[in-house]
C-alpha positions in Angstrom: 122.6 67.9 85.7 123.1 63.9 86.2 119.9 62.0 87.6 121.2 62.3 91.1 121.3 65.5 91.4 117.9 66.1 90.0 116.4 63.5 92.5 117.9 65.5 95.2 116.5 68.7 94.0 112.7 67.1 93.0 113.1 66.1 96.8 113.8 69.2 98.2 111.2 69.8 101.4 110.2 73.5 102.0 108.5 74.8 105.6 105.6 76.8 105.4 106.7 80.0 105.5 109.3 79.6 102.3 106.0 78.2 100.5 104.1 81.1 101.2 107.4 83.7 100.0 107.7 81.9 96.7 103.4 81.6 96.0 102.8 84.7 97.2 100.1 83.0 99.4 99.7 83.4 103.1 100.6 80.7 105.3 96.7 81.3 106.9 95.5 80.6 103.1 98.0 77.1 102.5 96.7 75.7 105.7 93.1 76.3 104.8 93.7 74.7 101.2 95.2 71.6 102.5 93.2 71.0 105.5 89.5 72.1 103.7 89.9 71.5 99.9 93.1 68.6 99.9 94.4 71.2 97.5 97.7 70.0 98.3 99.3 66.9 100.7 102.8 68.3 102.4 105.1 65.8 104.3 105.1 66.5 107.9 108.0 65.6 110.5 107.8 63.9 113.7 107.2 67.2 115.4 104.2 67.5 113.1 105.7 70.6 111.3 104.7 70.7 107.3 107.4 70.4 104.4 106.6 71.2 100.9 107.8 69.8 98.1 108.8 71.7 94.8 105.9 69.9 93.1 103.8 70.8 96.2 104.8 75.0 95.1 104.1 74.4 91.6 100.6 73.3 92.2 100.0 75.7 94.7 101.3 78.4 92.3 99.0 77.4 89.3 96.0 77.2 91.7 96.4 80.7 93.0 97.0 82.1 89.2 93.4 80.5 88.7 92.1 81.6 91.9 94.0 85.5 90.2 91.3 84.8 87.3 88.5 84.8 89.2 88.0 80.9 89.9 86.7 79.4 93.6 89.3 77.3 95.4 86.4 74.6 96.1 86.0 74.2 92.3 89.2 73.5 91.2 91.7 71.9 94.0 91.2 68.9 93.1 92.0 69.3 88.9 95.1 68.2 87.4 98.3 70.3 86.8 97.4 69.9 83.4 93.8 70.8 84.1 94.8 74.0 85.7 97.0 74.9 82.8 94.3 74.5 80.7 91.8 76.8 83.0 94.3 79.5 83.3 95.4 79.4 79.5 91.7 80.5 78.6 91.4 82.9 81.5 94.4 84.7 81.9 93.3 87.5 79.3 91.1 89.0 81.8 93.5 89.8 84.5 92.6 91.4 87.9 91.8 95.1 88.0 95.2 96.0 89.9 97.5 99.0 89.6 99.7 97.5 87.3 97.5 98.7 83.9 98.8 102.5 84.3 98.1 105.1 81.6 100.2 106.3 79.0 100.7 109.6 79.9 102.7 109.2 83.5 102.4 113.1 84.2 98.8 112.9 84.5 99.2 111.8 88.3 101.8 114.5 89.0 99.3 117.1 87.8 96.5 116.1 89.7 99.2 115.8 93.0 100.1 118.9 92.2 96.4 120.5 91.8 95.5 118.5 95.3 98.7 120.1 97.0 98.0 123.5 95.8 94.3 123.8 96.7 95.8 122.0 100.2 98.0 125.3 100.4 95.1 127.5 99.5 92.9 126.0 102.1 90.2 125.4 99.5 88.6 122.5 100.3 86.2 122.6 97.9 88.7 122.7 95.2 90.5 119.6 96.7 87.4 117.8 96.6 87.0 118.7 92.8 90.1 117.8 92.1 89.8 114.1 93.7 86.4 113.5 92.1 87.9 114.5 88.1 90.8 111.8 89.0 88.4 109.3 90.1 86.4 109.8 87.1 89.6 109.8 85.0 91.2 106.5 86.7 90.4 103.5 87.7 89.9 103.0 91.7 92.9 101.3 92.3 95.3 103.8 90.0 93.5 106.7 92.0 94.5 105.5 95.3 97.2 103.9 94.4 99.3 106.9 92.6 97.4 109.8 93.1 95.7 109.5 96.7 98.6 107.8 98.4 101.2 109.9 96.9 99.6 113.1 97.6 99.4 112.3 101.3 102.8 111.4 101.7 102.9 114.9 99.8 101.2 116.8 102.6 103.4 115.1 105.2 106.3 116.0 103.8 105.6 119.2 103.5 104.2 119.4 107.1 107.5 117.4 108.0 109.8 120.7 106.5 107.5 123.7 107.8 106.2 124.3 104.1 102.9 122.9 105.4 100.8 124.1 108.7 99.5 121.4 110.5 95.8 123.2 110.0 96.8 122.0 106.2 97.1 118.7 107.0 94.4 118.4 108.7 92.3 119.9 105.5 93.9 117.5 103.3 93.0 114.7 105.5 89.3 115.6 106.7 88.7 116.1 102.4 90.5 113.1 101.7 88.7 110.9 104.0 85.4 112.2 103.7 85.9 112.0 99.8 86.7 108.3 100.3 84.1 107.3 102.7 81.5 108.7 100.0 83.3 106.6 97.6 82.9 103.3 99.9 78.9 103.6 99.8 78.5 103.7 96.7 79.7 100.1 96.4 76.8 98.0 96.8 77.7 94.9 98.6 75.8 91.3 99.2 74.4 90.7 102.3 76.2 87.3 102.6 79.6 88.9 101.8 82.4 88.3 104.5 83.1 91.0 107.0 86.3 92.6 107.7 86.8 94.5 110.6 89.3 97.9 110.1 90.8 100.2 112.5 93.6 101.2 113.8 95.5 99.8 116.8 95.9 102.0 120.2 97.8 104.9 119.9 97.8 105.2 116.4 95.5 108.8 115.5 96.0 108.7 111.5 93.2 106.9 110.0 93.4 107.6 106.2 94.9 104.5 105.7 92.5 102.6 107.4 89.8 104.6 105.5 91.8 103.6 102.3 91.6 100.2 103.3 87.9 100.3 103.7 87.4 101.6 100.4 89.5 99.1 98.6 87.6 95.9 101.1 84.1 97.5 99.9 85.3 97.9 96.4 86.6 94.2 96.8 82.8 92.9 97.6 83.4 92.8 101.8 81.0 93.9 104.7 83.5 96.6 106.0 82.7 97.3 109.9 85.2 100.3 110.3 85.9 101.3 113.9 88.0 104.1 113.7 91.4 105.2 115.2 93.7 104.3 118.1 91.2 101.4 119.5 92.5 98.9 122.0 93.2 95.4 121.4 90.8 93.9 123.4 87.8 96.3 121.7 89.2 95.1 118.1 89.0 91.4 119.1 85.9 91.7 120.7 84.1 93.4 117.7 85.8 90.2 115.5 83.8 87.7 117.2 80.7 89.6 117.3 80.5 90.1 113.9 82.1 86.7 112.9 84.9 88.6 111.1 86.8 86.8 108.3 89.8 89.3 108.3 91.2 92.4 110.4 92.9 95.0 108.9 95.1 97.6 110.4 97.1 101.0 108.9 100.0 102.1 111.4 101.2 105.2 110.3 102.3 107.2 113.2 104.3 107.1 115.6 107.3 104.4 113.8 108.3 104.0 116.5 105.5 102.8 119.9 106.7 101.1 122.4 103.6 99.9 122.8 102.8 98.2 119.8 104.3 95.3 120.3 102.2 94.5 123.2 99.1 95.6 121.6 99.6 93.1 118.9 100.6 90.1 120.9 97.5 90.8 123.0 95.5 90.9 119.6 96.4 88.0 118.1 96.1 85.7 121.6 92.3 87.2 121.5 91.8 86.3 118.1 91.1 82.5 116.5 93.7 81.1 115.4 92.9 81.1 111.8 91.8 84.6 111.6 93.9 86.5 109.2 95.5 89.7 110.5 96.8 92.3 107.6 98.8 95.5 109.0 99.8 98.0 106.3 100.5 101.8 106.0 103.9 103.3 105.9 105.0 102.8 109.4 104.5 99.1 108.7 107.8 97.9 108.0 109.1 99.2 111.2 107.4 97.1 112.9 107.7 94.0 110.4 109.4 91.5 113.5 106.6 91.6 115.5 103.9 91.3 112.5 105.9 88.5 111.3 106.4 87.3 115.2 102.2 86.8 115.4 102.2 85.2 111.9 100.2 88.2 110.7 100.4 89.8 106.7 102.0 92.7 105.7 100.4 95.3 103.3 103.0 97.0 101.6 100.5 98.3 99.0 96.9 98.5 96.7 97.8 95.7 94.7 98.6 92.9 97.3 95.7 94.2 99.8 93.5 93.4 97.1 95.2 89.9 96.4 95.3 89.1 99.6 91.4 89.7 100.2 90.5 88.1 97.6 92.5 84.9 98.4 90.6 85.3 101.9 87.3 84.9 100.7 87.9 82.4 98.5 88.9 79.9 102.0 
């Protein structure tokens, strides 16, 4: 490449939201790092709108692998590249406790699926719940939600889905999974000065097992979880936010895909909501509605591993 063409691309500019797709960052968390720690300096236009340069994503990149290994924002925005090459290089052997470390033997998920599905058919609730509490002491709490809780239920609805499951089964497989996960939230014992998240689910969505998932993983994660249950209004949800001085919202849509009324439910959220307050919307039924999360500049959750990323980049801010 000649030296023209390399000044052109060192002097590419980037908008906010490309930033965030390349880092992996939300564009919540960039604006905090700038505007709080001076962890980066973007351009801005003449309508005021940020552009990042590819030195700008670099940094930004390095400080979120440190922030990966465990290190506060406030401590280290202002080091050096070469500083935080340095940090990471000693830290990086202790990665975060994410899905990704899975166990040799891949058929040990499938057989506790199948023990789950099969007490689920026999109605044996007790069984179920003996079956969830060998895996949990077997895996890790990320690889038991992850692979074996998650799967299970998508499982069950399936099955409900083609008439091989009654919905009476579902709703045993739901009422032991939830309960079992609830019991698993308090026994996390968190600090009094942690951050609170509030998690629910918005109007006219009745499935709360993901929300429930999502409070396990939060209190696992070191939060204050204030869990409000299913199908609550968007007024109530931004209303419970400010009283409790909230530092996130998290909701699970699941079902239906396809509510009319979501859109307006999440519009009416986020105009209730501070500005800065991060929003994240998983559960399967998600991605169906991916324009309008994307619309109110909230985060989608596809999964375990980037909830947990994405809380922990939170609290860091």
């Amino acid at each position: 490449m000649n030296n023209d063409a390399t000044v052109k691309t060192n002097n590419l500019k980037y908008p906010i939201k490309a930033v965030a797709q390349q880092t992996g960052l939300s564009t919540h968390v960039i604006r905090i790092w700038e505007k709080r720690y001076h962890a980066v300096t973007p351009n801005r236009t003449d309508t005021n709108r940020r552009l990042y340069s590819n030195e700008d994503i670099d940094r930004l990149q390095l400080l979120k692998r440190a922030i990966d290994n465990g290190h506060n924002i406030g401590q280290i925005a202002n080091l050096s590249e070469e500083e935080l090459c340095d940090l990471i290089a000693q830290n990086e052997h202790t990665p975060l406790p994410t899905p990704d470390a899975k166990p040799k033997d891949q058929d040990a998920y499938a057989n506790y699926i199948q023990e789950a599905i099969q007490a689920t058919k026999d109605f044996n609730a007790q069984a179920l719940h003996h079956t969830l509490g060998r895996a949990a002491v077997s895996f890790s709490q990320p690889i038991l939600i992850e692979y074996i809780i998650t799967p299970f239920m998508h499982q069950v609805g399936d099955l409900w889905h083609t008439g091989d499951l009654r919905v009476s089964h579902e709703h045993l497989a739901s009422s032991v999974t939830r309960a079992f996960l609830e019991n698993l939230s308090t026994s996390y014992t968190v600090s009094a000065s942690a951050p609170n998240i509030i998690i629910t689910t918005p109007s006219g969505q009745l499935h709360e097992l993901g929300a429930t998932i999502a409070a396990t993983i939060a209190a696992a994660n070191g939060w204050q979880v204030t869990y409000l249950g299913p199908s609550l209004p968007a007024e109530e949800i931004a209303a419970a936010a400010i009283q409790k001085q909230a530092k996130a919202i998290a909701l699970s849509v699941v079902y239906p895909a396809d509510d009319p009324n979501m859109k307006t439910e999440l519009i009416k959220l986020r105009k209730h909501l501070p500005a800065e307050l991060p929003l994240l919307i998983g559960g399967c039924a998600a991605p169906n509605y991916r324009s309008i999360i994307k619309q109110i500049g909230a985060i989608e959750i596809p999964n375990v591993t980037v909830l947990q990323q994405q809380l922990n980049q939170i609290r860091t801010v």
